[in-house]
C-alpha positions as CSV (number, residue, x, y, z in Angstrom):
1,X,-8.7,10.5,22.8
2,X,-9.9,7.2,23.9
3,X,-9.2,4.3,21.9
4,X,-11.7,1.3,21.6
5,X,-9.9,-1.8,20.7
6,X,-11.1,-5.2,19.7
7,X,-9.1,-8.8,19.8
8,X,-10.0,-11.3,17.4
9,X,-8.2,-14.5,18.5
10,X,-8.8,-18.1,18.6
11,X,-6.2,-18.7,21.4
12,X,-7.6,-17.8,24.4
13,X,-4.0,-17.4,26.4
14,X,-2.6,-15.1,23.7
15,X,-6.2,-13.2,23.7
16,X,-5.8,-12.8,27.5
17,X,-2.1,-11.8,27.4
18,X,-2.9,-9.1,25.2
19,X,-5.6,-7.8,27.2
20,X,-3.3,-7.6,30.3
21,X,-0.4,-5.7,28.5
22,X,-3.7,-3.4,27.1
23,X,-6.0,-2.7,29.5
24,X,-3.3,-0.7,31.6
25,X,-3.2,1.8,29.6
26,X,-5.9,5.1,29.7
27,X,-6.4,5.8,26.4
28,X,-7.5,2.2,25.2
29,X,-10.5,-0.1,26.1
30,X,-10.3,-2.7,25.6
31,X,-14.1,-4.5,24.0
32,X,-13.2,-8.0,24.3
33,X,-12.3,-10.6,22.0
34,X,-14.0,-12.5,19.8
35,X,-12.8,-16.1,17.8
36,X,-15.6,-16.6,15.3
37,X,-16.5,-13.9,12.8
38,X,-20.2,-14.1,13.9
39,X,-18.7,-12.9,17.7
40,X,-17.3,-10.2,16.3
41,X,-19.7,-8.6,14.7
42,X,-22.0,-8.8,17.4
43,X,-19.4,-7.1,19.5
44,X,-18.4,-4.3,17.1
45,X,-22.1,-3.3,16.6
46,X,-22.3,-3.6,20.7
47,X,-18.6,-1.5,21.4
48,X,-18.1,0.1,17.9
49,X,-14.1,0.2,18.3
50,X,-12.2,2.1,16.2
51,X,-9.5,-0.4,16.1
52,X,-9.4,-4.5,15.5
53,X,-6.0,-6.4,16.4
54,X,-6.7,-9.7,14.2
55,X,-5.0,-12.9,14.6
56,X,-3.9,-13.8,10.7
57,X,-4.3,-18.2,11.4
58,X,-7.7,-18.4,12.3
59,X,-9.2,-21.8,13.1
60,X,-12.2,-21.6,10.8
61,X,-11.3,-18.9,8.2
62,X,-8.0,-17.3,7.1
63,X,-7.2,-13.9,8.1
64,X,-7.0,-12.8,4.4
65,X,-10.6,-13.4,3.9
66,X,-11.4,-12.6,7.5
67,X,-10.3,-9.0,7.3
68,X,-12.2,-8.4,3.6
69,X,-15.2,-9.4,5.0
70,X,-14.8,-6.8,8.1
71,X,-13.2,-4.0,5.7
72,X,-16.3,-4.9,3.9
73,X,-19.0,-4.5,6.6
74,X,-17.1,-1.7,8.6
75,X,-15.0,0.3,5.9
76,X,-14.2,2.8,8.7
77,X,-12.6,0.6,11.2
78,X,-9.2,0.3,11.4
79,X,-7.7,-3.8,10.6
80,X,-3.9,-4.4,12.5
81,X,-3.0,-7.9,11.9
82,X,-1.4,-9.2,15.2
83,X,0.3,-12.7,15.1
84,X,2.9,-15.5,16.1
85,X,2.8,-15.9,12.0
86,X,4.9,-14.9,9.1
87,X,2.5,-12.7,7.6
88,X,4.7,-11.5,4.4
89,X,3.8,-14.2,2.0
90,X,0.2,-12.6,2.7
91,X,1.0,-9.1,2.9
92,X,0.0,-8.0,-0.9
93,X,-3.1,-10.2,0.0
94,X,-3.8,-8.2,2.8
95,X,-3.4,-4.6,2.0
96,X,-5.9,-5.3,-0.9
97,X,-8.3,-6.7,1.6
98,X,-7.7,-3.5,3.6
99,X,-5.9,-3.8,6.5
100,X,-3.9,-0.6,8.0
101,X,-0.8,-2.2,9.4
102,X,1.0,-5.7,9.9
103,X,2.9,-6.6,13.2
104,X,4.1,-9.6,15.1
105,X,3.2,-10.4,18.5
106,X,6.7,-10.6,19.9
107,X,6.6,-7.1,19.3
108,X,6.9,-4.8,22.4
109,X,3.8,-3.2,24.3
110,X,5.2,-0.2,23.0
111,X,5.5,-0.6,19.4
112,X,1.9,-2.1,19.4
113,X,0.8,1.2,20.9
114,X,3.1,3.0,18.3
115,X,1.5,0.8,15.4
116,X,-2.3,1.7,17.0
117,X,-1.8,5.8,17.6
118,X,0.1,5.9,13.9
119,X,-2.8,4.1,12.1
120,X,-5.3,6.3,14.1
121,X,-3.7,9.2,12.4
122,X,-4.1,7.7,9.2
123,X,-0.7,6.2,8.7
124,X,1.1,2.9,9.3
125,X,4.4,1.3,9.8
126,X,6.2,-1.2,7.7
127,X,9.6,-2.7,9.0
128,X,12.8,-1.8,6.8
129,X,13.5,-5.1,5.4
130,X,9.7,-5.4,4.2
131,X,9.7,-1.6,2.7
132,X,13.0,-2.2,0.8
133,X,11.1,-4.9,-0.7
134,X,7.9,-3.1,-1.8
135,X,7.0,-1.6,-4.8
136,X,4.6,0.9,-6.0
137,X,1.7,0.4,-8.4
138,X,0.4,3.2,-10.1
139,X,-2.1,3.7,-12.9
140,X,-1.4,5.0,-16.4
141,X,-2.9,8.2,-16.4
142,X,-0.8,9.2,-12.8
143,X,2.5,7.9,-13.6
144,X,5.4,9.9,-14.8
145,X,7.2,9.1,-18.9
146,X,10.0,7.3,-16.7
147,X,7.6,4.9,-15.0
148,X,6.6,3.5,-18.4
149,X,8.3,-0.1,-19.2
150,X,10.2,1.7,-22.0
151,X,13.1,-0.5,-22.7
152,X,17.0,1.3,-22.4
153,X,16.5,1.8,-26.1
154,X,13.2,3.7,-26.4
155,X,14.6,5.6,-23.6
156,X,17.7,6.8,-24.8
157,X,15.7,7.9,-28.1
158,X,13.5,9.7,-25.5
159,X,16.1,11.6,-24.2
160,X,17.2,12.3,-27.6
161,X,13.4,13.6,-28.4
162,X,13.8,15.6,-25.1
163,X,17.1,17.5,-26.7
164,X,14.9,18.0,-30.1
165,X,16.8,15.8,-32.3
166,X,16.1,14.8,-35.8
167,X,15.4,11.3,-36.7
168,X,18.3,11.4,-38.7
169,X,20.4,12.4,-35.4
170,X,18.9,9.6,-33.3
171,X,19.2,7.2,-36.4
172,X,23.2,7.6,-36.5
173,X,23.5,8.5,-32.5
174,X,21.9,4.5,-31.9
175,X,23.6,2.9,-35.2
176,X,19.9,2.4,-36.1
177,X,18.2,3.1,-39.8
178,X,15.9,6.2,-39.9
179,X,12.6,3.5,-40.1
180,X,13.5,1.7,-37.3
181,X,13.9,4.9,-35.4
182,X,10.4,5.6,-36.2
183,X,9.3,2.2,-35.5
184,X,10.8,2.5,-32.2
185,X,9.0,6.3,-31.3
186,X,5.3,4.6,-32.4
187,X,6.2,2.2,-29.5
188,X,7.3,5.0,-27.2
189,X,3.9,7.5,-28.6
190,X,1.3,4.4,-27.5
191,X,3.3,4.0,-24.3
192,X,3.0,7.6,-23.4
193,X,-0.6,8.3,-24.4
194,X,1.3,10.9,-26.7
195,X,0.9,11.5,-30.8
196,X,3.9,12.9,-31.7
197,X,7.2,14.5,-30.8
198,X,5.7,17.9,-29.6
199,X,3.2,16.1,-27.5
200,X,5.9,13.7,-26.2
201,X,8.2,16.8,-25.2
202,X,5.2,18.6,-23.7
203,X,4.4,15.7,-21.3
204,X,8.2,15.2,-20.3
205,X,7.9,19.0,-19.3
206,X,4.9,18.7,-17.3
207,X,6.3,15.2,-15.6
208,X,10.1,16.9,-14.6
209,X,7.9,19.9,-12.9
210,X,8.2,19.3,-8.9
211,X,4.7,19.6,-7.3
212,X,3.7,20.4,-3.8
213,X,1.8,17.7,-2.1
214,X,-2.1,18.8,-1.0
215,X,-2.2,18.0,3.0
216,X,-5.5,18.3,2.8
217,X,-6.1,15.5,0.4
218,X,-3.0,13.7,2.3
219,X,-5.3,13.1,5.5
């Protein structure tokens, strides 16, 4: 499948030097580059890539806003930030402005193509020392009763739940009074969208049960 790639890049060396390790290569073509957003558009409406490689330090507009503006405009095309830049103080920024993958430019021809045909097939690639550091966000009504900031406390009683102990139990089990032990399982009930011990069992049974993933929705 042919490829249609875009450069946006204010340096016009780096801009050139990535056309020359590119257009080599059959299954890209290379559109041109562009170093003002205006450019660009008029070039993506003219070429319609499927792919832009975007410098992150623009001269007029930061890369950040740059890319939202694009993801914005053209939700369908596919945003690889390419740069000399440390782009990790950004990189929250940047996946909520919707870009598909991150890379430096002293990166080999190769792992550029690597980056390009991965994102094409809906994926991306993060470098080891960045994934270690990330974290996923999910919303309330996805997560699982162990994603909940319970503290070790509420915790511990909700294993105790699990196990279908009495208050009393828990109560003498944590060195706790029977009241606190209540006050403690209103805290856990809000956190879990749950109103009572049956309901708080029942959820912990449905969130232990494996699932298989749906590839369809995956793609």
């Amino acid at each position: 499948m042919l490829i249609k790639l875009l450069l946006i890049e204010t340096n016009e060396h780096f801009a050139q030097q990535a056309v020359s390790l590119l257009e080599p290569i059959e299954h890209i073509m290379i559109c041109g580059y562009a170093a003002t957003y205006e450019d660009s558009l008029q070039l993506i409406d003219k070429y319609e890539p499927q792919i832009v490689l975007l410098e992150l330090n623009l001269n007029k507009e930061h890369g950040v806003t740059f890319s939202a503006k694009l993801k914005k405009r053209y939700p369908h095309i596919h945003i690889i930030i390419y740069t000399d830049y440390d782009y990790v103080p950004f990189f929250n920024q940047l996946i909520e402005s919707g870009v598909s993958g991150m890379m430096n430019k002293s990166s080999a021809v190769e792992e550029l193509l690597c980056m390009v045909s991965t994102v094409m097939s809906g994926r991306t690639i993060v470098p080891l020392t960045l994934y270690k550091q990330i974290k996923l966000h999910r919303s309330d009504h996805v997560k699982h009763y162990w994603e909940f900031d319970l503290t070790p406390t509420e915790r511990h009683i909700l294993e105790l739940i699990y196990e279908r102990h009495t208050n009393a139990f828990i109560a003498k089990t944590i060195y706790l009074s029977e009241s606190s032990v209540e006050k403690y399982l209103r805290k856990i009930y809000d956190k879990l969208g749950v109103r009572n011990k049956t309901e708080a069992i029942k959820r912990m049974q449905q969130d232990l049960r494996f699932r298989l993933v749906n590839h369809h929705q995956e793609q």
